[in-house]
C-alpha positions as CSV (number, residue, x, y, z in Angstrom):
1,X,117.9,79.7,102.1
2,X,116.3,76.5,100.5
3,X,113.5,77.0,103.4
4,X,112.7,80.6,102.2
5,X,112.1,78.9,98.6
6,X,110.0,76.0,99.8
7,X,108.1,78.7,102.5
8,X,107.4,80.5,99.3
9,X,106.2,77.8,96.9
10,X,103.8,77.0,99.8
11,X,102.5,80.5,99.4
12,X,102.0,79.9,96.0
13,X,100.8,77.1,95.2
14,X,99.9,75.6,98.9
15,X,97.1,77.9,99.8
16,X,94.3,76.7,97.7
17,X,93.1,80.3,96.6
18,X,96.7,81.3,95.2
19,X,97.1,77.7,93.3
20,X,93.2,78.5,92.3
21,X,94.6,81.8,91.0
22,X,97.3,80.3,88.7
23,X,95.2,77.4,87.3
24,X,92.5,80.0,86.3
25,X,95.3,82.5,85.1
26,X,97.2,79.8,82.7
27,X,93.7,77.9,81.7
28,X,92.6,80.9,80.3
29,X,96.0,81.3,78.0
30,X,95.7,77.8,76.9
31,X,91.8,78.4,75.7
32,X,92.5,81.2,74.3
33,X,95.5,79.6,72.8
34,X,93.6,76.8,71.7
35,X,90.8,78.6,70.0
36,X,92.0,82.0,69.0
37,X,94.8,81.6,66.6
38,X,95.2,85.0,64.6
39,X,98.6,86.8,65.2
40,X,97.3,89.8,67.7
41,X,96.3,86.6,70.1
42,X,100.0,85.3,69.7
43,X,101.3,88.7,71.4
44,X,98.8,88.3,73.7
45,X,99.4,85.3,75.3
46,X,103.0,86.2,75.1
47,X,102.6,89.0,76.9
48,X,100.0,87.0,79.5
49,X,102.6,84.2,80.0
50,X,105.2,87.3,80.8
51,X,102.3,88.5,83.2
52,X,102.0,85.2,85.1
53,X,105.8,84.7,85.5
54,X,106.0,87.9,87.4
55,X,103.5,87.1,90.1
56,X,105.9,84.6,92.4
57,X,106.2,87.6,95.3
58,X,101.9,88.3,95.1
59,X,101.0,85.4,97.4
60,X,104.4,85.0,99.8
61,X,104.2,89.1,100.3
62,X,100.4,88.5,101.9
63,X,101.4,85.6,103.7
64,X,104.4,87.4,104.8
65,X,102.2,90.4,106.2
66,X,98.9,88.1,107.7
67,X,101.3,86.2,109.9
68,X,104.3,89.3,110.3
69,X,106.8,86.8,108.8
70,X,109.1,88.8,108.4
71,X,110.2,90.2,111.4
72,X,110.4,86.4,113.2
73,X,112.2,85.9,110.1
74,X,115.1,88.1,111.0
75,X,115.5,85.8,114.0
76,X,116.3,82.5,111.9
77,X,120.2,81.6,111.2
78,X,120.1,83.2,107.7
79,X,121.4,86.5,106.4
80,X,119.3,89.4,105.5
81,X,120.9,89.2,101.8
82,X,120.1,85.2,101.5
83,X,116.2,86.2,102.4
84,X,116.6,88.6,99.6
85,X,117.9,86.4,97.2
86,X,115.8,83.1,97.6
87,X,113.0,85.4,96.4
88,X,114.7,86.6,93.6
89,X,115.8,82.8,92.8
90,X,112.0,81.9,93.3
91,X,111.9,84.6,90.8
92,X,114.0,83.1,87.9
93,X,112.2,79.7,88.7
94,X,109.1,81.4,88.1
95,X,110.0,82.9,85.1
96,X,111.8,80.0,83.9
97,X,108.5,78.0,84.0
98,X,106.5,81.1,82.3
99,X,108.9,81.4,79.6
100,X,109.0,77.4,78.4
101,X,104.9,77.8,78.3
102,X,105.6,80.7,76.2
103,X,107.7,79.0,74.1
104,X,105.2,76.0,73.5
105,X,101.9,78.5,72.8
106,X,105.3,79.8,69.9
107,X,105.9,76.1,68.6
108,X,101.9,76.1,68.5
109,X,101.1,79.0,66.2
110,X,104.1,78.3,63.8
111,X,104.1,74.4,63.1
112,X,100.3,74.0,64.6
113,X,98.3,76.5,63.0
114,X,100.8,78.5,60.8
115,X,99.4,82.1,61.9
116,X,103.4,82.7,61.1
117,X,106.5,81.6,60.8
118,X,109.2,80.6,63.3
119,X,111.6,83.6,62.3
120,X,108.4,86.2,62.5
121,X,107.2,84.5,66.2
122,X,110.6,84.5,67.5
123,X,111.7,88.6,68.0
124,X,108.2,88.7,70.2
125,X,108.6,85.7,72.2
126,X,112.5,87.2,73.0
127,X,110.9,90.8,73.7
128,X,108.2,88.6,76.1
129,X,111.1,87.4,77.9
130,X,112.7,90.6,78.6
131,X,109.3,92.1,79.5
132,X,108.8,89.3,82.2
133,X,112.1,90.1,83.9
134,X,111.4,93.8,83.6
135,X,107.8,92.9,85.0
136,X,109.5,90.6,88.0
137,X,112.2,93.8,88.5
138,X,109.4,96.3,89.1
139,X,106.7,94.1,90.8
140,X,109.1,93.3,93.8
141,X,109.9,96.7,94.0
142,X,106.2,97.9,94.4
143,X,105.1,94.5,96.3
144,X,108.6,95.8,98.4
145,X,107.8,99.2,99.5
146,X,103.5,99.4,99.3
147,X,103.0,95.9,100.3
148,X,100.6,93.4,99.2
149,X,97.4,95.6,98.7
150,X,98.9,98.5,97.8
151,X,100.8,96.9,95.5
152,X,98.4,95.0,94.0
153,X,96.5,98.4,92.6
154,X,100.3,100.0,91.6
155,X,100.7,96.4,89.7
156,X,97.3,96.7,87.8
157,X,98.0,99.5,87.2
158,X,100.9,99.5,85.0
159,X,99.1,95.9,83.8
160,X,96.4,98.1,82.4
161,X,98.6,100.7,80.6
162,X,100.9,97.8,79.4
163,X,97.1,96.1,77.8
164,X,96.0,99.6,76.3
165,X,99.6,100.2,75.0
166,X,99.6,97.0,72.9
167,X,96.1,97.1,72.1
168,X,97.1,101.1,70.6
169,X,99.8,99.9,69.1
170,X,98.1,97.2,67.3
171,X,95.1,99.0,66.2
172,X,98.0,101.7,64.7
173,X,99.7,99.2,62.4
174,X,97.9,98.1,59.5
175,X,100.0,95.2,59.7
176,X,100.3,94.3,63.2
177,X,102.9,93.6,65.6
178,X,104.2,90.8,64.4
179,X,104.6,91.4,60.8
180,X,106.2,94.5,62.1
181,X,108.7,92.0,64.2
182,X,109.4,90.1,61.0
183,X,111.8,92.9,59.7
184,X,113.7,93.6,62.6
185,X,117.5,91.8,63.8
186,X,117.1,89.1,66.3
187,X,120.5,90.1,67.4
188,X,119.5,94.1,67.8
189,X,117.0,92.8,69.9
190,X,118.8,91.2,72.1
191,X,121.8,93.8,72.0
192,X,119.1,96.0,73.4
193,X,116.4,94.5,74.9
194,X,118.2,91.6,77.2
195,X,121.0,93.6,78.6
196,X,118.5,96.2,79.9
197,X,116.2,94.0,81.1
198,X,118.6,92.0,82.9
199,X,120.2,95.4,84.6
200,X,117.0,96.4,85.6
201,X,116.3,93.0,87.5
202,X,119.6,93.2,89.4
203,X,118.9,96.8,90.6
204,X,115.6,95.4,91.2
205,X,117.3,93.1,93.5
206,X,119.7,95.9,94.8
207,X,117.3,97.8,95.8
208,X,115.2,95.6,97.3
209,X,118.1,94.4,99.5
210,X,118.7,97.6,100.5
211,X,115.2,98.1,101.9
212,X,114.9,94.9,103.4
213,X,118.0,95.8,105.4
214,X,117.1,99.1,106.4
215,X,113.7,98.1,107.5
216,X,114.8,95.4,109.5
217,X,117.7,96.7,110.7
């Protein structure tokens, strides 16, 4: 299972176009970071960071389908379910990573610019958690059954929607997002927020399992 992993963080960060793709990707949310420091940017590069931890299966699903991986794969001394599950524990790497970045741009605003304060940043950084495992959840799903290009238009898809939603929502609230987090329960978020996100990512992984099995059975 450890070789599925490292096979995959090849992928990712081996091949010089997908490790060009992530440099570009988080360089941008650190410029914009650095020089855009009003509280609509905040969400936004919460929400980015969210984007870019979801985007582990991307490069392993076209290296997968260029060299027809998976079916030699299915030959190796390893389980159908451990295939499965090294992605998904790529996955929680992944977002792992995203998440502490997202955390950092957080600790910037507050105590480096003072756009707002720690208790007002906090409720979106938990929601940009949650939406990066609900992101992960439904990315392998579509990267799962369309495949890589396919996928990739399903995934900018929602990506788009997701941008215009937040950008709606924003330009409806006089006071913006954030100062619209400030009121709410840190606990109510998470009562709500985590326990569905974290459902969604094991059905995610259910399902995925599932098909993996019965296309390769």
């Amino acid at each position: 299972m450890k070789g599925i992993i490292f096979k995959d963080l090849y992928d990712n960060f081996g091949v010089w176009k997908n490790l060009a793709s992530y440099i570009f990707c988080f360089g941008i949310i650190l410029l914009v970071s650095l020089f855009s420091r009003s509280e609509y940017f905040y969400g936004l590069m919460v929400f980015m960071t969210a984007l870019g931890g979801s985007a582990a299966i991307e490069s392993s699903t076209e290296q997968d389908e260029l060299s027809n991986f998976n079916r030699l794969l299915i030959t190796f001394p390893v389980t159908k379910t451990e295939i499965i599950r090294a992605k998904y524990i790529l996955a929680l790497c992944f977002l792992g990573v995203a998440n502490v970045f997202s955390f950092l741009i957080l600790l910037l605003y507050v105590y480096a610019y003072r756009a707002l304060t720690f208790t007002q940043a906090l409720p979106y950084w938990l929601i940009g958690v949650c939406a990066s495992l609900i992101l992960t959840a439904f990315s392998y799903v579509i990267y799962s059954v369309f495949g890589k290009r396919r996928g990739t238009i399903f995934y900018c898809i929602i990506v788009a929607l997701l941008a215009c939603a937040y950008g709606a929502l924003w330009s409806l609230s006089r006071i913006g997002m954030i100062g619209a987090a400030a009121g709410w329960n840190v606990p109510v978020i998470l009562g709500i927020s985590f326990p569905v996100s974290v459902l969604l990512f094991f059905l995610s992984y259910v399902f995925v399992m599932w098909l993996y099995k019965k296309r390769y059975a």
